[in-house]
N, C-alpha and C positions, 0 to 999 in steps of 0.2 A: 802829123797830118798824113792821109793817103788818101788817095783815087781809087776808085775801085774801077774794072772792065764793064761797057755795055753787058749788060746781062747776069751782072753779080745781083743774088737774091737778098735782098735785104727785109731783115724781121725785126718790126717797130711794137714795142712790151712799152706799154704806154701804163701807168698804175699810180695808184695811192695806197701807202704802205698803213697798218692799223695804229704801228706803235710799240705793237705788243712785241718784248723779245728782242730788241734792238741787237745785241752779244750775238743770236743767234742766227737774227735775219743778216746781219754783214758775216758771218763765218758763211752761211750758204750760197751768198752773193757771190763769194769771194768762190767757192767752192766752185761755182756752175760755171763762172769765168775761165780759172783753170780746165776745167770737163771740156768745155767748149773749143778751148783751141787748140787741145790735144785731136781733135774732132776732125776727119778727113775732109777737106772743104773750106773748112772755118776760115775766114780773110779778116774777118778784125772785128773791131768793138765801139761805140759808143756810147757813153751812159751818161748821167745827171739825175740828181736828184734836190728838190725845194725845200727849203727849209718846213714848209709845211705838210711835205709827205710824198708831193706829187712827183713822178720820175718818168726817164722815157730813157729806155736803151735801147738801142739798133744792133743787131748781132750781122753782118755783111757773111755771105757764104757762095762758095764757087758758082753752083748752079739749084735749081730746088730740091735734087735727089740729096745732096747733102744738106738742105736745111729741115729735109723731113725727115732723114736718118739723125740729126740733133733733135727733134723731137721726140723722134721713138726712143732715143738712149734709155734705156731703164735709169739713171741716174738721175738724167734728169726730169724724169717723170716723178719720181720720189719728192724730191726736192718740189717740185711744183705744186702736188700734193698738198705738201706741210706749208707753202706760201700759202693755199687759198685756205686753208684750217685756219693758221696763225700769226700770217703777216702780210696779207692782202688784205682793205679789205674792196680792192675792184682792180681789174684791169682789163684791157683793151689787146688785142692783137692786130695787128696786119702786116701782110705779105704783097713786098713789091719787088719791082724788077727795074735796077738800075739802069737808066736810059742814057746818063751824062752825070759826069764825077768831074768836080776841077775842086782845087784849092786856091787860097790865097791865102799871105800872112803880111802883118805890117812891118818892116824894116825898124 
């Protein structure tokens, strides 16, 4: 678990995956994960995905110049690409701005 800073930008990829390609939609998953935290800014990850398709990942980033430099990557623009060709088939973006971060866990 982690906290992020007032002001950590967070990017909510809200989708329903087609199906199609399974092998290769998790190698690119896996791929943009990696890309991403190599990525100057980059603070963490969350993802999930429903047995039925639906998923929602939060990519956390220092400030917005780094979440729109992860945007522009040529990488992962490629990659994004081939998702809505061949393993999208919708998603959702938005862009917030973290106000308050706590955790809790049960003993």
């Amino acid at each position: 678990m982690t906290t992020f800073a007032p002001g950590t930008i967070a990017v909510i990829f809200v989708s329903e995956v087609t199906g199609e390609d399974p092998e290769g939609y998790a190698a690119a998953a896996d791929e943009m994960v990696a890309l991403a935290a190599a990525q100057p800014g980059y603070r963490g990850i969350d993802s999930t995905r429903g047995a039925e398709g639906l998923g929602i990942t939060v990519s956390y980033w220092a400030d917005e110049a780094a979440a729109v430099a992860w945007r522009r990557h040529a990488r992962h623009g490629e990659i994004r690409e081939a998702g809505r060709g061949r393993w999208y088939r919708w998603y959702s973006l938005h862009v917030a701005e973290v106000g308050r971060s706590y955790d809790w866990e049960k003993e």
